[in-house]
C-alpha positions in Angstrom: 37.4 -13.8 102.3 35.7 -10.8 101.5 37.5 -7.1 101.6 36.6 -3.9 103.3 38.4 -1.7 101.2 40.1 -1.8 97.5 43.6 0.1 97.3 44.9 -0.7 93.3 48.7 0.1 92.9 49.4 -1.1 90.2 52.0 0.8 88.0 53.4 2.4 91.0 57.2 1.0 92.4 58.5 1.2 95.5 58.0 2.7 97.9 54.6 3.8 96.8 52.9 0.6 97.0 53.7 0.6 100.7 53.3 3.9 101.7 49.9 4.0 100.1 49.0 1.0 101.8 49.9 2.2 105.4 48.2 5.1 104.9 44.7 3.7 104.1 45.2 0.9 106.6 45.6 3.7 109.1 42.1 5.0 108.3 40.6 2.1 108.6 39.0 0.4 111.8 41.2 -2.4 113.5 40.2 -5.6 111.8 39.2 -5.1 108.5 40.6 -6.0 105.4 42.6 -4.5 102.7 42.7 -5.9 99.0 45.7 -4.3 97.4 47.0 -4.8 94.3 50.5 -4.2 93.2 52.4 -4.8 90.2 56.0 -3.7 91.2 58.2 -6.8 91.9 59.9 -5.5 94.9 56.1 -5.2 96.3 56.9 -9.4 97.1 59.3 -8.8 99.4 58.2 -4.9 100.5 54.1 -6.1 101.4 55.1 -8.8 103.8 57.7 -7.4 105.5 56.1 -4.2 106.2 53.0 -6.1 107.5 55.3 -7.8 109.9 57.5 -4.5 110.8 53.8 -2.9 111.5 51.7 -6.0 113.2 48.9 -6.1 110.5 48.4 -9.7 109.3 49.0 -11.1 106.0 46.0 -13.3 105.4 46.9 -14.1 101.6 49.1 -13.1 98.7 48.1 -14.2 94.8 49.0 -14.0 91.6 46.0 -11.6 89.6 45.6 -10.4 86.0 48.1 -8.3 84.1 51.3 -9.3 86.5 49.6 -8.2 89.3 49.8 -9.3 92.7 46.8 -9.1 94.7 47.4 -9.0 98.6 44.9 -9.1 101.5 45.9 -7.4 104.8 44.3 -7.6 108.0 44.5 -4.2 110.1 45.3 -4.7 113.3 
């Protein structure tokens, strides 16, 4: 699955990861995709829930480089 837009987090703990996240996904047109990577290890639990609390979709969530976590979101 290819991304529409890149948001790295990493270093940042919550709530940033989130809030930085809703705010780019709120620029962005219904549909696309947003790669973000986080490295806080609240963002497990924060990322999905606020994808359910807000409708977006979750398409996957992986392990990346570093300790990073490396989420796509659907907008919706």
């Amino acid at each position: 699955m290819t991304d529409d837009a890149t948001l790295d987090t990493s270093g940042l703990l919550c709530p940033l990861p989130v809030l930085k996240a809703r705010k780019r996904l709120k620029a962005m047109t219904p549909g696309a995709v947003l790669r973000l990577i986080a490295t806080d290890p609240a963002a497990v639990i924060d990322i999905p829930h606020f994808c359910a609390e807000s409708g977006h979709e979750l398409l996957s969530m992986q392990e990346g480089q570093d300790g990073a976590t490396v989420y796509l979101i659907r907008r919706s």
